[in-house]
C-alpha positions in Angstrom: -16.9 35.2 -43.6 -17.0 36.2 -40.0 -20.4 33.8 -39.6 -18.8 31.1 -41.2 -15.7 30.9 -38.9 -17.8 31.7 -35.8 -19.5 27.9 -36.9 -16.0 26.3 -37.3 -14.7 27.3 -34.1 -18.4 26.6 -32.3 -17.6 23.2 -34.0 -14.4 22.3 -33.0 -14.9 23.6 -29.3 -18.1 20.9 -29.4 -15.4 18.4 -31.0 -13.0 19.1 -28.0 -15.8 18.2 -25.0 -16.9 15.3 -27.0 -13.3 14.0 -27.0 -12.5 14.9 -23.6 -16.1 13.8 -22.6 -14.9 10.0 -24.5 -11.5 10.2 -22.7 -12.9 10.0 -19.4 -13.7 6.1 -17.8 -16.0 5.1 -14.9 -13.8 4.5 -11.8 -13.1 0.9 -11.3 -16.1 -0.7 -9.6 -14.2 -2.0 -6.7 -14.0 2.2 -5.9 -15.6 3.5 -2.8 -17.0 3.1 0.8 -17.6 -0.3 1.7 -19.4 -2.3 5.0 -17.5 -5.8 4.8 -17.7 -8.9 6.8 -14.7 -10.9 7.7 -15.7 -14.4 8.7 -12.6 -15.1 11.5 -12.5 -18.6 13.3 -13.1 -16.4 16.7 -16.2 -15.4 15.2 -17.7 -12.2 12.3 -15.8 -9.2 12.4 -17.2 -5.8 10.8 -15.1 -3.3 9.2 -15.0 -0.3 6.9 -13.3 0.0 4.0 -12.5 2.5 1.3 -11.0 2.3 -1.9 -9.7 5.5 -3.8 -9.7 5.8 -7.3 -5.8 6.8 -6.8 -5.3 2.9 -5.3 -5.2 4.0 -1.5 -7.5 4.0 0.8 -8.3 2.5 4.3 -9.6 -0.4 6.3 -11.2 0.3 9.8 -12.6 -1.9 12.4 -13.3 -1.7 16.3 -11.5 -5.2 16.7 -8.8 -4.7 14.6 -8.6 -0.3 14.5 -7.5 1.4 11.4 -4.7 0.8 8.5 -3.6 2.2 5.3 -4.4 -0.3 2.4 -1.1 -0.8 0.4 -0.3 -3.1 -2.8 -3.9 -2.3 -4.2 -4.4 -3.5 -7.6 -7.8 -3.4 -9.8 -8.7 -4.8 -13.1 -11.9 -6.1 -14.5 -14.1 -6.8 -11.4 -11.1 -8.0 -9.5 -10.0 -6.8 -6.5 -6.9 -7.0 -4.3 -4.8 -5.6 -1.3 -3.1 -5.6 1.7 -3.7 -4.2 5.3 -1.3 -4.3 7.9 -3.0 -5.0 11.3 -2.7 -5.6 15.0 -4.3 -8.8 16.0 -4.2 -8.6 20.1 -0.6 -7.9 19.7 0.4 -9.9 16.6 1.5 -8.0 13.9 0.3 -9.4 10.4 -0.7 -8.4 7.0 -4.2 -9.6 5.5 -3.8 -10.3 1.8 -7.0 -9.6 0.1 -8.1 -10.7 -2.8 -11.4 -10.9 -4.3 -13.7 -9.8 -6.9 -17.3 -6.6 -7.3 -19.9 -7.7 -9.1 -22.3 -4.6 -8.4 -22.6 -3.6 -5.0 -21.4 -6.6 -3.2 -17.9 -7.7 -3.1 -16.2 -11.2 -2.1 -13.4 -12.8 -1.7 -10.7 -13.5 0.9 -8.0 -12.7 3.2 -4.8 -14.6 3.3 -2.9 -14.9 6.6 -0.8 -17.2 7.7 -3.4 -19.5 9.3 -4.6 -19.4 6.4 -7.8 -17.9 3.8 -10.4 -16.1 5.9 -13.8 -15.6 4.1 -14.8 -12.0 3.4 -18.2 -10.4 1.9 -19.2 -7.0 1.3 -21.5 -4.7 0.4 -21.3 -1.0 -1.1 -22.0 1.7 1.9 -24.9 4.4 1.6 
């Protein structure tokens, strides 16, 4: 008797990591450090970016310094946000919006002058 429930709890703890193994998903694929490439009319910018699985994170860049990321939103492989930055002394928020396909991302930012080509690729 004692054997015999020894197996049936044995079993059902196995039963309870299978299910809470099944219950967990792979983080979006958008999530993580990223190197990406805005294509501005003055010329390529470089910037870091990071994307939290808990839809915050940051974008940073010597030309255009550091904000939160705000309004993130990820489903399927697509991708989208906002940035509030300091352009030499304009205030604006960069729209992104965009899609992952692996590690490289692309997409764009829109301003008010307009879409401004971005590409990325997963950081090491």
């Amino acid at each position: 008797m004692i054997k015999r429930t020894g197996s049936l709890v044995a079993g059902m703890l196995v039963a309870l990591l299978l299910s809470a193994c099944a219950g967990t998903s792979a983080p979006h694929p958008a999530v993580g450090n990223w190197v990406i490439t805005i294509d501005t009319p003055i010329g390529a910018m470089n910037a870091n970016l990071v994307i939290n699985e808990d839809l915050s994170g940051e974008m940073r860049s010597q030309d255009l310094g550091s904000s939160p990321l705000h309004s993130v939103q990820l489903a399927d492989e697509r991708v989208a946000f906002a940035a509030d930055i300091d352009a030499q002394g304009t205030a604006m928020t960069l729209a992104f919006s965009g899609t992952v396909e692996g590690d490289s991302m692309s997409g764009s930012f829109n301003t008010d002058f307009g879409a401004i080509p971005v590409t990325g690729r997963r950081a090491e």
